[in-house]
N, C-alpha and C positions, 0 to 999 in steps of 0.2 A: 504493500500500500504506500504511495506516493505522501509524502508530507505537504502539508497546508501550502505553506511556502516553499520552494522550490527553487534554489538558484543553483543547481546541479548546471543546468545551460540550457539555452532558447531552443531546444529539443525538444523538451519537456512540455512543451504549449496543449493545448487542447482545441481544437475546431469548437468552433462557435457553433450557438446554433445556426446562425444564417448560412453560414459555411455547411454544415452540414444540408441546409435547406439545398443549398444552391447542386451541392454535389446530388439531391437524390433526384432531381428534375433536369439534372444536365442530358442530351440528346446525344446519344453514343452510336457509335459505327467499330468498326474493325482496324485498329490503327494501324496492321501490319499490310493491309490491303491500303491503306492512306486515308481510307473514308469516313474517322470519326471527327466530325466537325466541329467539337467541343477542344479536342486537341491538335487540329489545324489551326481553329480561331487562336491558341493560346500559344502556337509555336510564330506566328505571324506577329500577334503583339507585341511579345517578347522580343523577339529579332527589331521590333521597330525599336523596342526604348534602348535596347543594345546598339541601332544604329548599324548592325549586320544584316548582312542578305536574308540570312536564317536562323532557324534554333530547330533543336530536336529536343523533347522530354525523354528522360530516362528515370526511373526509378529513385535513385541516388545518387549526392552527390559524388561519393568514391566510384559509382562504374560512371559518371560524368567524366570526373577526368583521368580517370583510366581509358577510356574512348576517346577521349583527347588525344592523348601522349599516343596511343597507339597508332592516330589519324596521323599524329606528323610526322614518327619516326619508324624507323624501318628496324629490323634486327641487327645488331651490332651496332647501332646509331646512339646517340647520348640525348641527355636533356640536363640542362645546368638548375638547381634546383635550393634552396634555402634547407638547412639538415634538420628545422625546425618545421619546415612547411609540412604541412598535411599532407601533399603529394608524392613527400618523399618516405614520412615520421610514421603517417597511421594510416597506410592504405594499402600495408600488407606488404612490400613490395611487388604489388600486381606486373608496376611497368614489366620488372625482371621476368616477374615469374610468366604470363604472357605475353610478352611481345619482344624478350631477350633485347630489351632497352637498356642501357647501362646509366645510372644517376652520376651525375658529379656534383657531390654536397656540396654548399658552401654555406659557412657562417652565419646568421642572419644579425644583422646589427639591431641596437636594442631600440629602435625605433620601427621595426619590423622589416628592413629594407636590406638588400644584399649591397658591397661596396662594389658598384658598377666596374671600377679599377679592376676592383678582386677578380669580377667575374669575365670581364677582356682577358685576367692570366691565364684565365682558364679554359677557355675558347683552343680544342685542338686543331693541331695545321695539318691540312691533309695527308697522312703520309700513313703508312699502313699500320705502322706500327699503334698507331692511336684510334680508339670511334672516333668516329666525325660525330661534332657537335652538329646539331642539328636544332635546339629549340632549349628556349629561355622559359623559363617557370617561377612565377613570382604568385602570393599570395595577398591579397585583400579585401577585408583588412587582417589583420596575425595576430594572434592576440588582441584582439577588440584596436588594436594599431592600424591607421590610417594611413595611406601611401599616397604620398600627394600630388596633385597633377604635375608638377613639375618632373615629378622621380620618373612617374610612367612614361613621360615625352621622351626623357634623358636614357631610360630602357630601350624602350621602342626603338630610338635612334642606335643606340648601339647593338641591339637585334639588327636593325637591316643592316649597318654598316658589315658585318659578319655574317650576312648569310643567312641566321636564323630567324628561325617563327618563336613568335612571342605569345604563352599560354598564362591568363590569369585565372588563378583560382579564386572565383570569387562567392563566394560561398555566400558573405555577408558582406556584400556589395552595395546592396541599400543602404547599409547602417554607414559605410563608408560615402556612400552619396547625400545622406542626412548629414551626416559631421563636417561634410565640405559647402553643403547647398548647392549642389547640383543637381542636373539631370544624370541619370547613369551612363549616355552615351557620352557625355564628353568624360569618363573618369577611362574608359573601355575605347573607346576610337583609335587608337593606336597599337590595339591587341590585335593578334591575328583570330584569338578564339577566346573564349571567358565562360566560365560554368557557373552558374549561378544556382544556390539552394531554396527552398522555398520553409522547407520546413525545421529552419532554426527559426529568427527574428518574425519574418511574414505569416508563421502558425500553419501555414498546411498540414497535413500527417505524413504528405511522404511526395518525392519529387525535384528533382533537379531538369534546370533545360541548359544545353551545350549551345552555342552561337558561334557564327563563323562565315564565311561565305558559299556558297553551293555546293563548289565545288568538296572543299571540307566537309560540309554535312552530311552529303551524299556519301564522301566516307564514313563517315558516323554513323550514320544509318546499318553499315553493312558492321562494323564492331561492335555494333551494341547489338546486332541478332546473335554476332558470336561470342560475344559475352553474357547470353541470356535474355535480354533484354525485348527482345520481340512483343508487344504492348497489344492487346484488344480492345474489348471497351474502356480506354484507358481516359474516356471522357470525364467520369466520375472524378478521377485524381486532378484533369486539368482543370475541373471547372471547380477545386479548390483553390487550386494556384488563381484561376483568375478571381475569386472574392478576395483572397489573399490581397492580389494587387489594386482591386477597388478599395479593399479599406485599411489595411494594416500597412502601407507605406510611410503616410504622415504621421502615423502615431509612433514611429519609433524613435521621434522626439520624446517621445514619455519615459522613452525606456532607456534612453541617454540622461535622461535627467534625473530618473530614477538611483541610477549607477553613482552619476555624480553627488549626489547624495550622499550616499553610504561613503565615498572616496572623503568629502568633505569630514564626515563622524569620524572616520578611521584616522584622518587628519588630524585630533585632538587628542587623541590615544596616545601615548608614550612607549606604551608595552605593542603595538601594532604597526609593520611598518606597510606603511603605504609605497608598493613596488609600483603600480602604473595602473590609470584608466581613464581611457578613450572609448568613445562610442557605450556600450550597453554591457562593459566590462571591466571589474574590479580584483586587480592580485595584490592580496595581501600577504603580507610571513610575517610568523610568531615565533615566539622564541627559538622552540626544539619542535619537533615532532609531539614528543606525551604532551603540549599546550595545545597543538593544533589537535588531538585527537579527544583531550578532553574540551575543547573548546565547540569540537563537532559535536560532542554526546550532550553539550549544555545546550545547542541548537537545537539538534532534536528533540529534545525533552520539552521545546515549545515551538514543534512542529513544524521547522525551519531546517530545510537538506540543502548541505552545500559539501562539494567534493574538498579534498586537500589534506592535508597533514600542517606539516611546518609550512609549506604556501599551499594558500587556497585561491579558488577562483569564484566568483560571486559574479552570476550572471542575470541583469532583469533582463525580463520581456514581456510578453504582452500578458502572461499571469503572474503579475506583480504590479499590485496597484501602489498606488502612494499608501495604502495605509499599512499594507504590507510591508513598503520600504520603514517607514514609521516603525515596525517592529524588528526589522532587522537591526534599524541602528539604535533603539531600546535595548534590545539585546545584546550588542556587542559596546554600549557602554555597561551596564548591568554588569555584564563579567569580568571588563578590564577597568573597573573600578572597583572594584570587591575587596 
C-alpha cells in the first residue's frame, strides 16, 4: 500500500478521473496496421510541439530510447553518453546487449551537462582500431537539472561539426520547458531525435513518444516491433497522453514551486544539507546512513515515502498539493529540531 504522500518520484501519479474518462471513450483502431486515430492524432501533435517531422509512441520510456540508439547506430558503432545519464546508468545496458552498440561514458558535470571539450577528446578518428562515434546523448533535465538553450546550441554544433547525430533524453522535458519559459521546440530544435515520457510529471500511466524526422521514424517503427513493441488499440494509452497535454502542462509550475518549498525549509536546517533543486526536485544528505534510515521510518510513520539513505531524493508532482508540501516541511522541521 502506497503512502499518503508520496515523493518516491513523478511515477507515482495516478490518472485522474477525466483522464481516465477520456481514455474509456477514446476511438481505437489497430496501431500496427497505422489505423488507430487516437494514436495518429497524438503522434502528429507531438511531433508538432517537438517541431519534428514525427513521433512514434512506445510503451516506455527505456524501449524509447533504446529504439533511439538503435535507429542511429549500427553494431560496432558508439554513442558518447553522460555515466550518470539514464541511457547509459538504468537501462540495463540494452544499447550493448541488443544492438552491440558500445557506450563511451563520460562525466556528467554537477550542473547536469557533459564538458563539451571532454566530449571532442573523445570523439574517435576513423581508423579501425576504434568504433566510430556515431551519436551524442545528453539528458534533460538530470537530476530535476536544467540544460540551457545555450549548452544545447553549443552540443548541437559540435554534433555536426563531427559527424554525429545528437539524441536527447528527455524524459522530463516539460518540466525543463517550465523552468526556462519556453515552448518545447525551441529547447529540442537542434536535436536530431528527443524521447519524451508522459508518465512521470504529465500523470499518464504508461507511454513514451520518440520524434525525429521520417526518415528516423520509419526506422523506429521497425525497432520497436523488434523490441516488442508492436501496439493495437493503443488508442486508450494515447488518449491519456493527450489529456495529459490538455491539462497537466501548466500546472507543473505547482510542482516547481512545491519543491522549492521544501529546498527553502531544508535551507534552515543545520543538520540537512541542501545538495541541489531545480525544476520539481529536491536532494538532500544527512549525516550517515542510520539518520537517513531513521529519518525515512519517522516519515513513514506519518504517511510520507520518500526513497534514500544518507541522500534522499524528494520529488512533487501532481499528487502533492500544497498542503501536502505543508506537511513534508512540518515534518522535517519536527525531526531536525528535536
Amino acid at each position: 500500500m502506497f503512502a499518503m504522500i508520496d515523493l518516491r518520484s513523478d511515477t507515482t501519479t495516478q490518472p485522474s478521473e477525466g483522464m481516465r474518462r477520456r481514455m474509456a471513450s477514446a476511438p481505437v483502431g489497430d496501431d500496427v496496421f497505422g489505423d488507430d486515430p487516437t494514436v495518429n492524432a497524438l503522434q502528429e501533435r507531438v511531433a508538432n510541439l517537438a517541431g519534428k517531422d514525427a513521433a512514434l509512441l512506445l510503451p516506455s520510456g527505456t524501449q524509447s530510447n533504446l529504439v533511439a540508439l538503435l535507429s542511429h547506430c549500427q553494431r560496432g558503432e558508439e554513442y558518447l553518453v553522460g555515466q550518470d545519464y539514464h541511457t547509459y546508468l538504468y537501462e540495463a545496458g540494452g544499447a550493448a546487449v541488443f544492438g552491440s552498440i558500445q557506450p563511451q561514458p563520460i562525466p556528467v558535470s554537477a550542473d547536469g551537462t557533459l564538458d563539451l571539450e571532454l566530449v571532442q577528446s573523445l570523439i574517435k578518428p576513423d581508423d579501425p582500431h576504434f568504433a566510430l562515434s556515431k551519436l551524442l546523448v545528453l539528458e534533460n533535465t538530470h537530476n530535476g537539472k536544467v540544460l540551457g538553450l545555450d549548452y544545447m546550441a553549443q552540443a548541437s554544433a559540435l554534433a555536426q561539426r563531427h559527424g554525429l547525430s545528437l539524441h536527447l533524453d528527455g524524459a522530463r522535458i516539460f518540466n525543463a520547458a517550465t523552468e526556462l519559459g519556453v515552448e518545447l521546440k525551441e529547447i529540442v530544435g537542434d536535436v536530431d531525435s528527443v524521447s519524451i515520457c508522459f508518465s512521470k510529471g504529465l500523470g499518464a500511466p504508461v507511454g513514451s513518444l520518440l520524434c525525429g524526422s521520417d526518415e528516423f521514424i520509419a526506422a523506429a517503427k521497425r525497432w520497436r516491433k523488434m523490441a516488442g513493441g508492436g501496439l493495437r488499440q493503443a488508442g486508450v494509452l494515447a488518449a491519456a497522453i493527450d489529456y495529459a497535454l490538455d491539462h497537466h502542462v501548466d500546472r507543473l509550475k505547482s510542482d516547481h514551486a512545491n519543491a522549492k518549498r521544501i529546498a527553502e525549509a531544508v535551507s534552515g536546517l543545520d543538520a540537512v544539507t541542501l545538495l541541489s533543486n531545480q525544476t520539481n526536485m529536491v536532494f538532500i544528505e544527512l549525516a550517515d546512513e542510520d539518520t537517513g534510515a531513521q529519518f525515512g521510518q519517522f516519515l513513514a510513520e506519518r504517511g510520507i515515502n520518500a526513497l534514500g539513505g544518507k541522500r534522499m531524493r524528494l520529488v512533487a508532482h501532481l499528487g502533492i498539493s500544497e498542503q501536502d508540501t505543508d506537511a513534508v516541511i512540518a515534518s522535517l522541521e519536527e525531526y531536525f529540531t528535536l
